[in-house]
C-alpha positions, 0 to 999 in steps of 0.5 A: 513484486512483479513487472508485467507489461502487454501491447496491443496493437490496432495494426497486427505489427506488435513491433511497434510495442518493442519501442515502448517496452524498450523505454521502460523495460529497466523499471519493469525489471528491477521489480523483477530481478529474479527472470524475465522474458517477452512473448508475442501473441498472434503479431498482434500483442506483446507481452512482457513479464519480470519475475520477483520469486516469493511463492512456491518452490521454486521460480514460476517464469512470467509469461505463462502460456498455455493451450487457452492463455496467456498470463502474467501476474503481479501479486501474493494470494494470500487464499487458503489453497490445497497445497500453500507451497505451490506457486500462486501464480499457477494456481491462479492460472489453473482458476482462470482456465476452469472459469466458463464464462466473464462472470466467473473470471469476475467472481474469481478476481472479485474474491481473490485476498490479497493485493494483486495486478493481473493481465491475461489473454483468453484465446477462445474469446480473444479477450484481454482482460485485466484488473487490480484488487479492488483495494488499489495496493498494487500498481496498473498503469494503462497508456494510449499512444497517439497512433490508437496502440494501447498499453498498461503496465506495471510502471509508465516511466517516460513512454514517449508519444502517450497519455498514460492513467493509473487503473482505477481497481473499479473491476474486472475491465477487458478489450476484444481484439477483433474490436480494438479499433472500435469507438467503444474498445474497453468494458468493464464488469464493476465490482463498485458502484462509484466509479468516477475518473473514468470518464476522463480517462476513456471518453467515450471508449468504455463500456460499462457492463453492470449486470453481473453483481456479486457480495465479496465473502470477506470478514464472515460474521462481525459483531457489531458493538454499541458503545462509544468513546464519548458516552464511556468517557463522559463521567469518568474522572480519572482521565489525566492519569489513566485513559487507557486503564478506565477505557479496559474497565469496559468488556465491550473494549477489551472484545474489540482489541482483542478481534482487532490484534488476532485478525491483524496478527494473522495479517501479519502472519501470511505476509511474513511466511509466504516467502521464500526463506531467502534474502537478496544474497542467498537467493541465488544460490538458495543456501541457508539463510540467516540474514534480515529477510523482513524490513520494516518502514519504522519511524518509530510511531504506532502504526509501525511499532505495532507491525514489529512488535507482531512481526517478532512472532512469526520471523525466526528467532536467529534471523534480525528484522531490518527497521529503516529509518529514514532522515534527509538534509533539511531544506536550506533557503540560506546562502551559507549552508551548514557545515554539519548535516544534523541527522536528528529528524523528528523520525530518528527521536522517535524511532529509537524511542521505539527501539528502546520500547522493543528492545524492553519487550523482546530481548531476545530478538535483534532489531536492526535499527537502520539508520537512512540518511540521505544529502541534497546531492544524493536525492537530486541524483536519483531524481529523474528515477523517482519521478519516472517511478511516480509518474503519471503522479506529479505533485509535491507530496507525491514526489516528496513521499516517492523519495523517501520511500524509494531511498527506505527501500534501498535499504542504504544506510548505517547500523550501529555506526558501520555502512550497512545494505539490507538484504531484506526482500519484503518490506512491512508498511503501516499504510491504511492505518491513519484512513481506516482510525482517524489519524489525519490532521482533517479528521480531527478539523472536520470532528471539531468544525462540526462540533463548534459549529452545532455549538453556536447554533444551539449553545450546547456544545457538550450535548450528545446529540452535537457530538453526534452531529461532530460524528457523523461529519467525520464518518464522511471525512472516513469514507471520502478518504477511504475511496480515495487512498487507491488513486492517492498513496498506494499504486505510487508506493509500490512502484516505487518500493518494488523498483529495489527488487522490494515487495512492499505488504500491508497487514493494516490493509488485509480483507478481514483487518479492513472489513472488521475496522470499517465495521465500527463507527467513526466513534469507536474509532477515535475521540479527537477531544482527547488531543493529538496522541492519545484521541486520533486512532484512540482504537489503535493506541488502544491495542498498542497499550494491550501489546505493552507498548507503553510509551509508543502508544502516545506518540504524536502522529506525524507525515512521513514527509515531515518526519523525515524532513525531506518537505519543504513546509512552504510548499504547497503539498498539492502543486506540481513538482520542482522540489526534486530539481532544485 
């Protein structure tokens, strides 16, 4: 990852923005310990960028400045280039400089695959434009101070004298700096027709340009399927001992996990070779390398058991992959405190179960089972750096999460007894998954609800046409989540993973992975009156099960913030956070 930052000023005295540069700058750098370097633009724009080196040759220097911009970029393109060892972020601006006009800047950016924020000055147009990808995967922030000065950045820590949002990655949004000052100082060219947040966000600041439309050439042509979980399951009586033996009797199953493994292997492919062939300690020097250079969030489940098990093709056999695993001291409302900090978190059970599975498949590769645990002290010690780096985030969950993501990333820990940092530069999450198969706790209620609902009214609980009703309500549950996991998980998960000078990559996200699971109905999916372990994300277990993995296909799903026990169950996930300062 990247720290990429840009002040504009109403006033042409970009000094200003020195101050909140200054605020943030140490957040902005740790995304980037590789360079970093400011850049005035016309007394009227600062620009600031932070470099973490993973595409091409050699380190491209952020900002870029050329004849006809001003760039600076955060993000891997994963697009198929003439020459894939060149820097991504060159090519980028060598696409920017032969677009004409906004709409092909719009068709440029709407089609780019990967995650990606972007900011950069055409100085023809004397426009800035800036966008996210319109998955949300990677963090933009846009603040206005109270004297009408705008700024977005990567991070928004603790900007004094400023109301600060998170983007919403609705398109390609630009501000005229001859019009700044205006009432209406910021368009958008949508790629999606919902955009809701930005209303409040901007009042009456925005201006929204729909005239230029586009169809995204992602996933290319997919078969749709006609089966589904209930009717093939329906007369089966063999379902105690073999589900997932009576599943792969059908070829229509069979098709699906193996377009479903191929396209998240590529996934997995592109996020582990595009990077540079280094770790933390050898980067500098650029000698060889046979330390972890791919961690991965493992606590023990499918989601990420998967990921490991595909990563385990495309690492080199003499280089170990890192699998953190994160456990916290419990919260204790005791005035006698426990002598001994039991360690043995739902997480650690099952991510060693796991480990043993991995160990069994690939014996030949070297896991390194990463064992993070972190006290009361420690956490409330890095609380402030969290919360800035949640921030404008607030809320239990989202602290809750922050922390145990940002103290995984760290990568401080124990391996095979002995005090152990990883060197890891990437960082694989299973994010996407339970959103995309139906893994959360309010699919399995919204299915259930609706199918006992039209039960009582009609007494036919069991009919096809209830459990289509059932279907339907969770197709909704589906979608509602999906909209909404930009605004929820993601940004706050990269500035909190990169803050370690860690690039956070999701393979369950990737363009094509995501197009071809969004294909299948909530049916072929999941089939929730299977039970917990077996009927959320039944579609992925079921590509588990075909990978050999036996046993981690049938794991329970559990939150990370439970898992690791870093929650306090008696809170409320949605109230404003004090858990960090207790």
């Amino acid at each position: 990852m990247c720290g990429i930052f840009c002040y504009i000023c109403t006033n042409n005295n970009s000094s200003v923005g020195e101050e909140t540069l200054e605020s943030i700058e140490n957040l902005l750098r740790n995304r980037g310990p590789n360079y970093e370097s400011t850049l005035v633009y016309d007394s009227k724009v600062l620009f600031y960028g932070s470099v973490l080196w993973h595409q091409g040759v050699s380190l491209c220097k952020q900002p870029i400045e050329s004849d006809h911009t001003v760039l600076v970029f955060n993000g891997d393109i994963f697009q198929k280039r003439e020459d894939m060892n060149s820097s991504d972020t060159l090519w980028l601006l060598r696409k920017i400089e032969a677009s004409r006009n906004e709409t092909d800047l719009f068709n440029l950016l709407a089609c780019l695959r990967g995650p990606f924020s972007v900011i950069f000055l055409r100085k023809e147009e004397n426009r800035i434009y800036f966008a996210r990808d319109a998955v949300g995967r990677n963090s933009l922030l846009i603040g206005r101070k109270h004297d009408g000065n705008i700024f977005i950045s990567s991070v928004g820590g603790n900007v004094p004298s400023s109301v600060v949002y998170e983007l919403p990655p609705y398109g390609l949004y630009f501000i005229d700096l001859a019009s700044v000052n205006g009432s209406e100082s910021v368009t958008l060219l949508p790629w999606t027709d919902d955009c809701r947040e930005l209303d409040q966000m901007f009042c009456s600041s925005l201006t929204i340009q729909t005239a230029v439309k586009i169809q995204t050439p992602v996933g290319g042509n997919i078969t749709q399927y006609n089966f589904n979980f209930h009717t093939l399951l329906l007369n089966e009586t063999s379902l105690d001992s073999d589900i997932f033996g009576c599943l792969f009797k059908h070829p229509e199953i069979q098709n699906v996990c193996n377009q479903l493994l191929g396209t998240l292997r590529n996934a997995v492919e592109e996020r582990i070779t595009n990077t540079t062939q280094y770790c933390k300690m050898c980067l500098e020097k650029q000698s060889e390398c046979i330390h972890p250079k791919i961690g991965i969030l493992f606590s023990g489940g499918i989601d990420c058991t998967i990921l490991a098990l595909l990563a385990d093709e495309f690492v080199p056999t003499n280089c170990p992959i890192d699998l953190m695993n994160v456990a916290f001291e419990k919260v204790s409302r005791a005035k006698v405190k426990p002598t001994v900090i039991e360690w043995n978190v739902p997480d650690r059970v099952t991510g060693l179960a796991s480990l043993d599975e991995l160990r069994r498949l690939r014996p030949n590769r070297v896991w390194n089972f990463v064992e993070i645990n972190v006290n009361r002290c420690e956490l409330n010690e890095k609380r402030k750096i969290i919360s800035n780096l949640v921030f404008p985030l607030r809320n239990v969950l989202d602290e809750s999460l922050g922390a145990a993501l940002w103290f995984a990333s760290r990568g401080v820990g124990q391996k095979n007894g002995e005090t152990y940092t990883s060197p890891c530069r990437v960082l694989l999450l299973g994010s996407g998954a339970d959103e995309l198969f139906g893994g959360y706790t309010r699919h399995k209620a919204a299915f259930e609800r609706n199918l006992l609902g039209y039960a009582e009214k009609s007494a036919t609980e069991h009919s096809p046409h209830a459990y289509q009703k059932a279907y339907e309500a969770l197709e909704e549950e589906l979608n509602l989540d999906w909209r909404r996991l930009p605004s929820r998980n993601l940004a706050r998960d990269d500035r909190v993973i990169s803050d370690n000078g860690v690039t956070p990559r999701t393979p369950y996200l990737q363009e094509d992975f995501i197009a071809l699971v969004r294909s299948l109905k909530a049916s072929q999916r999941c089939y929730h009156p299977l039970g917990p372990g077996i009927g959320d994300k039944l579609m992925l277990r079921l590509c588990a099960y075909k990978l050999g993995l036996t046993q981690a296909c049938v794991l329970r799903k559990r939150a990370l913030q439970f898992g690791s026990r870093i929650a306090d169950r008696k809170q409320n996930a949605s109230d404003r956070s004090t858990y960090l300062e207790d």
